[in-house]
N, C-alpha and C positions, 0 to 999 in steps of 0.2 A: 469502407464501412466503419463505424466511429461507434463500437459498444460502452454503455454504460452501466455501470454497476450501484448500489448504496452499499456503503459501507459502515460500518462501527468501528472507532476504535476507542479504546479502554488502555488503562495502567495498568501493566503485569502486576503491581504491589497491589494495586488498590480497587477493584473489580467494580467499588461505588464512581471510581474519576470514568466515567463513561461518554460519548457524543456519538450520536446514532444518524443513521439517514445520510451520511454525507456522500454527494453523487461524484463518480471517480470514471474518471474513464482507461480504460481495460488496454494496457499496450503493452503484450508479450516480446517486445524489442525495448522496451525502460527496462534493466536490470531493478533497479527500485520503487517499491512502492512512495509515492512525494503524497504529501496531507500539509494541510496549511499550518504554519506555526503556532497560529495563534489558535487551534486546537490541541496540536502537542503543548503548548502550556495550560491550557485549560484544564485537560486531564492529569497536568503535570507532569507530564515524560520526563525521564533524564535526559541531557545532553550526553553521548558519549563518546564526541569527538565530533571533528568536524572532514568532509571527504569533497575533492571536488570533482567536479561533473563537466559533461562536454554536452552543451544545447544541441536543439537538432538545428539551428541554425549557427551552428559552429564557435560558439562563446563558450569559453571557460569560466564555470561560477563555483563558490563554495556555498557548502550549505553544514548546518549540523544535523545529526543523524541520533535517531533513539532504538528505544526497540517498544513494541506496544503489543497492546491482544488485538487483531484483526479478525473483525468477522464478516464475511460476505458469502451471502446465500445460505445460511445454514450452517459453513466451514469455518471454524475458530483455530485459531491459533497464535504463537507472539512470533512476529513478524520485525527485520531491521527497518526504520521509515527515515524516511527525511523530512525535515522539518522544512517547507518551501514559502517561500516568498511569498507578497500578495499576488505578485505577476507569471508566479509558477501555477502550474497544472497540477490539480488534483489527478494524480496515477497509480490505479493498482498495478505495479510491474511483475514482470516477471518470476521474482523471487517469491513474496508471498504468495502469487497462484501458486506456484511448484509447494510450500510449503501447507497450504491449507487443500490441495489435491483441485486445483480450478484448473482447466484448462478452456481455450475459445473452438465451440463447433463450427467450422468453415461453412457447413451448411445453412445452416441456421443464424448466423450471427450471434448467437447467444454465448454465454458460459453453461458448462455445467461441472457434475463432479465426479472423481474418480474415488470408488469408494476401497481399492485396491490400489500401496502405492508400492513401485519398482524396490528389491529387496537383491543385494550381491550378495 
């Protein structure tokens, strides 16, 4: 089952560099959230390095990587993204669900939100 989410993301400086609506597909096994580049330049992300990845079809790629404000469903927060190719996949991964309290209901197919987050 293939969930999809819209997403926002924004420049942590600049809360006006904004791009809204974009549709992302939800895979709690991508460590990284990936968004197209050519939206992290629109809002103008920094580059702040660049990190490489292993496909699910076993290719080693580099990409570069920012950090942004992610909002999906209501849940905001500034999230690490990658800046992906035309031929990459828009993904909300792993990390920003865990960081904006999103997890996937098995039941439902859905996301929702944990409004209580784990505390050692």
């Amino acid at each position: 089952m293939i969930i999809r989410v819209k997403m926002n993301i924004c420049n942590s400086q600049d809360p006006t560099k904004c791009v809204g609506d974009i549709e992302a597909i939800v895979d709690s096994s991508s460590f990284s959230t990936w968004i197209p580049k050519k939206i992290a330049q629109q809002v103008e992300l920094r580059e702040l390095g660049i990190r490489r990845f292993k496909t699910i079809s076993g290719e080693i790629v580099e990409r570069p990587y920012g950090a942004a404000v992610c909002s999906v469903d209501g849940a905001s927060g500034v999230s690490e993204v990658v800046f992906g190719e035309e031929s990459d996949a828009t993904v909300l991964g792993a990390l920003t669900m865990e960081e904006l309290g999103i997890k996937i209901d098995p039941r439902s197919g859905k996301i929702t939100r944990e409004d209580v987050f784990l505390a050692i």
